[in-house]
C-alpha positions in Angstrom: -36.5 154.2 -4.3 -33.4 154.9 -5.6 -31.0 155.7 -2.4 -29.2 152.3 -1.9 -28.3 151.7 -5.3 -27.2 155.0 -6.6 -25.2 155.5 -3.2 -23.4 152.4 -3.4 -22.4 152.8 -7.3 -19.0 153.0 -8.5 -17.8 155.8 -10.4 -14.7 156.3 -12.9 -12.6 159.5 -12.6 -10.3 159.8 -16.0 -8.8 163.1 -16.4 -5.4 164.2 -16.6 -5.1 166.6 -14.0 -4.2 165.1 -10.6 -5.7 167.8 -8.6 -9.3 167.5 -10.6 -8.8 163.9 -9.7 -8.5 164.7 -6.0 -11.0 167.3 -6.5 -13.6 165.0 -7.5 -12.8 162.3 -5.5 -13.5 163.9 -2.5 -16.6 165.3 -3.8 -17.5 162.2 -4.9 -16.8 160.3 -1.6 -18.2 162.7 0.0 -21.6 161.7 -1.4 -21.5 158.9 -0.8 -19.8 157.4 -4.0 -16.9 154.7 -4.5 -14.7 156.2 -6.5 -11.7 155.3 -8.9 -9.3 156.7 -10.7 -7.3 156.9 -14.8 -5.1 159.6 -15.9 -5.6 158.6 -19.7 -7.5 157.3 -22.2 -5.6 153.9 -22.4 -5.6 153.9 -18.4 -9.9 154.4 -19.0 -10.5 151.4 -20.9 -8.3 149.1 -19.6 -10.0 149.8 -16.1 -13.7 149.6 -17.9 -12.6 146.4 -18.9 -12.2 144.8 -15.4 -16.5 146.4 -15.1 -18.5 147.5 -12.2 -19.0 151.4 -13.1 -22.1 152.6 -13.0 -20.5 155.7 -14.0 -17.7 157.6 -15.9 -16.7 161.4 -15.5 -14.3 161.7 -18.6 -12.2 164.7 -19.5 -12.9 165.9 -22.9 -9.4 166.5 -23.8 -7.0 163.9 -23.5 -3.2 163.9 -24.5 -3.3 161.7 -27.8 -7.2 161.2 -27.2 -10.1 163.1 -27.0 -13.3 162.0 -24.8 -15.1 161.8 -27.8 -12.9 158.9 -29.4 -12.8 157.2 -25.9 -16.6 157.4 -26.3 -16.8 155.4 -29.5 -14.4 153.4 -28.1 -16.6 152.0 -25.3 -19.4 152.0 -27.4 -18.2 149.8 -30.0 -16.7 147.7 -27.5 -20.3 147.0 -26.1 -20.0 149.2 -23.2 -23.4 151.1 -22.4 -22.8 152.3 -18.6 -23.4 156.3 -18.9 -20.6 158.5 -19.7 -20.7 162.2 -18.5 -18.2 164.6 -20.0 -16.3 167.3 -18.5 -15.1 170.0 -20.6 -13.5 173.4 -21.2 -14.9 174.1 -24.1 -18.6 175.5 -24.0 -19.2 175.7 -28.1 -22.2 174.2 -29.3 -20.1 171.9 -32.1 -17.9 170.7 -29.1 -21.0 169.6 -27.1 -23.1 168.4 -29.8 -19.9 165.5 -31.0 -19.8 164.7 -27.4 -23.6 163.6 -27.7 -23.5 162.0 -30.7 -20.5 160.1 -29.9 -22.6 158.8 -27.1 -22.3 160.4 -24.2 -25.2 160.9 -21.7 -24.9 163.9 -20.7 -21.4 167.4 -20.3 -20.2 169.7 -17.7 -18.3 172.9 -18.1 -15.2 173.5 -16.1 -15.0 175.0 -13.5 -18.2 173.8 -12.6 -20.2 173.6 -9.3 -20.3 171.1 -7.1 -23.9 171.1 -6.5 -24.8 171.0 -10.1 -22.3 168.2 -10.7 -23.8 166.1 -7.7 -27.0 166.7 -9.2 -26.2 165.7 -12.9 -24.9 162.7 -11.6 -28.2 161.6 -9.7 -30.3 162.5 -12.7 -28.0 160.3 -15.0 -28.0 157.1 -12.5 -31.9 157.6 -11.9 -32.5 157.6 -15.6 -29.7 154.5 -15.7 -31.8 153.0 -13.2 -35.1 153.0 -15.2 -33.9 151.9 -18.2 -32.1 148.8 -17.0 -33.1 148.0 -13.1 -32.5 144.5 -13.1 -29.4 142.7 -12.8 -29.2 139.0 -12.9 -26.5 136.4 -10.6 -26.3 133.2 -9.3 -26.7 131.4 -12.8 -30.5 133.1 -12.8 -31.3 132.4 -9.4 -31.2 136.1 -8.2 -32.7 139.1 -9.9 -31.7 142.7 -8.1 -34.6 145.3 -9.0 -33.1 148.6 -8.6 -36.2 150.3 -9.4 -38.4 148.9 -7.3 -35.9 147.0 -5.1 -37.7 143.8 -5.2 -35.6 141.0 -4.5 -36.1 137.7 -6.1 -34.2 134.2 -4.8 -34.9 130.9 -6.9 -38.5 132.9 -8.5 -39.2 133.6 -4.5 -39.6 137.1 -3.5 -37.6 137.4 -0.6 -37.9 140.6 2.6 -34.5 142.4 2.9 -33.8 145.0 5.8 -32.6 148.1 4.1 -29.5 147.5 5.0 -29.4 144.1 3.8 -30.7 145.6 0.3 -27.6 148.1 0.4 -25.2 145.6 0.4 -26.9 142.8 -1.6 -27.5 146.2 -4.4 -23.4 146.9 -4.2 -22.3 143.3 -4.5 -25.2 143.0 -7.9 -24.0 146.1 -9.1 -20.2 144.5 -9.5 -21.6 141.0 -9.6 -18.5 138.4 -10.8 -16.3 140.8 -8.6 -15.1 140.8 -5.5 -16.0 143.7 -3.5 -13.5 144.8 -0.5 -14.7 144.6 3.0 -13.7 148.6 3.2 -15.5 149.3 -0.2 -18.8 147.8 0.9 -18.6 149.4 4.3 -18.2 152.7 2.7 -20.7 151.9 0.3 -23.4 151.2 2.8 -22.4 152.8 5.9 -20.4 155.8 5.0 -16.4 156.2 4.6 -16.3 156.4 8.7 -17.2 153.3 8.8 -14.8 151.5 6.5 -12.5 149.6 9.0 -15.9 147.7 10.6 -15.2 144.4 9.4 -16.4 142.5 12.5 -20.1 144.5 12.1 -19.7 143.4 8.0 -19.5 140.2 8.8 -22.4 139.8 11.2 -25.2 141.8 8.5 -23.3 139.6 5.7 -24.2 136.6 7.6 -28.0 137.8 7.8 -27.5 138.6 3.9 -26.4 134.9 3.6 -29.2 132.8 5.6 -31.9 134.6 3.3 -30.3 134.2 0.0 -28.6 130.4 0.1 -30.2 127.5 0.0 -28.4 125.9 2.7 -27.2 128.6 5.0 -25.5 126.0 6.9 -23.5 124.5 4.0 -20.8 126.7 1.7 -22.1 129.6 0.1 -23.4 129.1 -3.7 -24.3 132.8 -4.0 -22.1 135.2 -1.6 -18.7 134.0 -1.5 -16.4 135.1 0.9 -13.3 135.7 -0.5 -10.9 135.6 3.0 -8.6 138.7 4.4 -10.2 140.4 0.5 -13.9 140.8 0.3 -17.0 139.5 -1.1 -18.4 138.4 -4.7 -21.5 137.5 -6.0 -21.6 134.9 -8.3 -23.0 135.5 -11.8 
């Protein structure tokens, strides 16, 4: 139910420590996971600004910052995608700010891989219920993650799978435009990432389903040439 979506989310490394950074990245990737990166609070929510995370593993301790203030700080700004915090510090005060500052859920360093991949899933899954539709196309497309109903124009439409994959990473960003190696590796796996030809030709299947004039210039999935594609909100 969930597969596409969560595999194809984008996830927001911010931590000081290169080599945690690297760490998680390739753990991350790994999974299946797009992954980017900040080294600092300021470098955190500058990036959140541009959107598209479905998830942020923050560092509780911060030069001139603290996760917990970062926290707020998306919060008040209106930012509700879950925050996960990773920390040193296992004292029940420490973990009990991070919650009420609003964070979803904490992981003590070092922590364990499998654990961590599992957290993750359980936060996206819950993320997933409580907010599975995204709307684009000025109304005319609603992405149900939950249940991965498709509807085009109030018409529910029949995706392949792998038509759902890449139509549930280009929702998940909608407004932005998504690399043609970011959506490879979203849907097809890392190894796959230089494919563009075989992009273009399940893109083009995407396209005839969800325009309504496949033969005229796309309203909904624009090509953005030699970059990527976007979906239009």
């Amino acid at each position: 139910m969930y597969g596409d979506s969560m595999q194809s989310a984008r996830i927001l490394v911010c931590d000081e420590e290169y080599g945690i950074r690297q760490l998680l990245r390739t753990l991350l990737t790994n999974a299946g996971y797009v992954v980017e990166e900040a080294e600092s609070a300021q470098a955190c929510l500058a990036q959140v600004a541009v959107g598209g995370y479905a998830l942020i593993l923050l560092e509780a301790m911060l030069v001139g910052s603290d996760g917990v203030a970062v926290v707020q700080a998306l919060r008040d700004l209106g930012y509700m995608m879950p925050v996960m915090m990773l920390t040193t510090l296992n004292h029940p005060q420490t973990i009990i700010a991070t919650l009420d500052a609003g964070a979803d859920d904490y992981v003590t360093k070092p922590f364990d891989s499998g654990e961590l991949l599992a957290r993750i899933r359980a936060v996206l899954r819950r993320q997933a219920l409580n907010n599975p539709l995204i709307v684009a196309g000025g109304g005319d497309i609603v992405v149900n993650l939950h249940t991965q109903e498709v509807l085009v124009r109030n018409q529910e439409i029949a995706l392949t799978p792998t038509e759902y994959a890449l139509l549930a990473t280009l929702a998940r960003q909608a407004g932005r435009v998504v690399a043609h190696a970011e959506l490879l590796a979203a849907v097809w796996g890392a190894e796959s990432s230089h494919d563009h030809e075989y992009l273009k030709v399940y893109m083009w299947h995407l396209r005839r389903k969800l325009e309504p004039d496949a033969g005229r210039k796309s309203k909904y999935v624009i090509n953005e040439w030699g970059v990527g594609y976007r979906l239009a909100i």
